[in-house]
C-alpha positions in Angstrom: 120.1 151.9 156.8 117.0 149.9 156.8 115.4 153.0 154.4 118.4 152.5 152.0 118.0 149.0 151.8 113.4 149.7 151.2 114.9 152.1 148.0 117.0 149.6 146.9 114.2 147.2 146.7 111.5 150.0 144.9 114.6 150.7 142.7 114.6 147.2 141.6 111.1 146.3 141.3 110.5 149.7 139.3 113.6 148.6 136.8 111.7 145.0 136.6 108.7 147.0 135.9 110.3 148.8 133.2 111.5 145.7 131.5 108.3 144.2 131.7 106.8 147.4 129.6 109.5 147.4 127.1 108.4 143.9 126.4 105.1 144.9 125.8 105.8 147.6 124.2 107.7 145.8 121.3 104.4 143.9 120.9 102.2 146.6 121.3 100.8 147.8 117.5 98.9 150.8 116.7 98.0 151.9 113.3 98.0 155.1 111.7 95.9 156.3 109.0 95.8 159.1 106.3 93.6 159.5 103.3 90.7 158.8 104.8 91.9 155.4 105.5 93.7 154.8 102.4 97.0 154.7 104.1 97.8 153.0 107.1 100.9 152.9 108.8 101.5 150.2 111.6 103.9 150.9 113.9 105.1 149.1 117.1 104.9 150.7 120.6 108.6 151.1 120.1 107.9 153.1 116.7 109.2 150.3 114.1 107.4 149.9 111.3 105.6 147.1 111.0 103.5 147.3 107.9 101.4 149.3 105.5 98.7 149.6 103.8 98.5 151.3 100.7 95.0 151.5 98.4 96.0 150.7 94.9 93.5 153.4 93.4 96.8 156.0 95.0 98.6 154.4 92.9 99.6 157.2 90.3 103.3 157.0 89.0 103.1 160.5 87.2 102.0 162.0 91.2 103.9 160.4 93.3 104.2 162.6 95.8 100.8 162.6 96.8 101.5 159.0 97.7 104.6 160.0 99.8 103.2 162.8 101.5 100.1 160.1 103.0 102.2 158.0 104.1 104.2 160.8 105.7 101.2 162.0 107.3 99.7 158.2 108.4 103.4 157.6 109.9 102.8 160.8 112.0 99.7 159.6 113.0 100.7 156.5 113.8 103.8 157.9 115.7 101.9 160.3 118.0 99.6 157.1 118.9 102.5 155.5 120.0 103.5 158.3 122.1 100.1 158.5 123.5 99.6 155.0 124.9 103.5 155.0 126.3 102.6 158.1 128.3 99.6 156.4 129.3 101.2 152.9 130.3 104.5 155.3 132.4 102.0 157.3 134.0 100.1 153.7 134.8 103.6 152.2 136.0 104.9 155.7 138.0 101.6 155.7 140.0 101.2 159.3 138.0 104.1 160.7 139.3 105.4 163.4 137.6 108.5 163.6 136.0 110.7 166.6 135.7 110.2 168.4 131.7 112.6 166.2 129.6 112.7 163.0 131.6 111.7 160.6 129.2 111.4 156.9 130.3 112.2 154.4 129.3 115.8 155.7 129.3 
């Protein structure tokens, strides 16, 4: 029993651990950018937008899609960022254990 009672303890210092990184992930930013900078996208590590960017010289109302498709690709950006440093900080938390294909944390 005493094991059982050590993985309930790793069980709950790894949840407190997880809570602590959703915290910090809500204030995380990182920006995306398309257009050679001309769109940027700010997202927070839990993928809300938080603002963006927009260089007024885009701004052509007979084309917009040209607009929409930038900020398309400076979300994208943005997005795979995010996914990049939450990777990073799990890998950071789980000591680099591996996780079976399809896992995702946090749940």
């Amino acid at each position: 029993m005493k094991n059982l009672g050590q993985m309930m303890k790793q069980a709950q210092e790894m949840q407190s651990k997880m809570t602590e990184m959703q915290d910090k992930l809500a204030e995380m930013e990182v920006t995306g950018s398309s257009g050679a900078g001309m769109i940027e996208v700010t997202l927070t590590g839990k993928s809300d937008v938080r603002k963006i960017k927009i260089d007024p010289s885009l701004i052509d109302p007979s084309d917009p899609e040209v607009l929409e498709d930038l900020i398309v690709a400076a979300f994208n950006d943005a997005k795979s960022k995010v996914e990049a440093r939450v990777n990073e900080k799990m890998s950071e938390m789980t000591g680099g254990l591996q996780l079976p294909p399809g896992f995702k944390l946090p749940f």
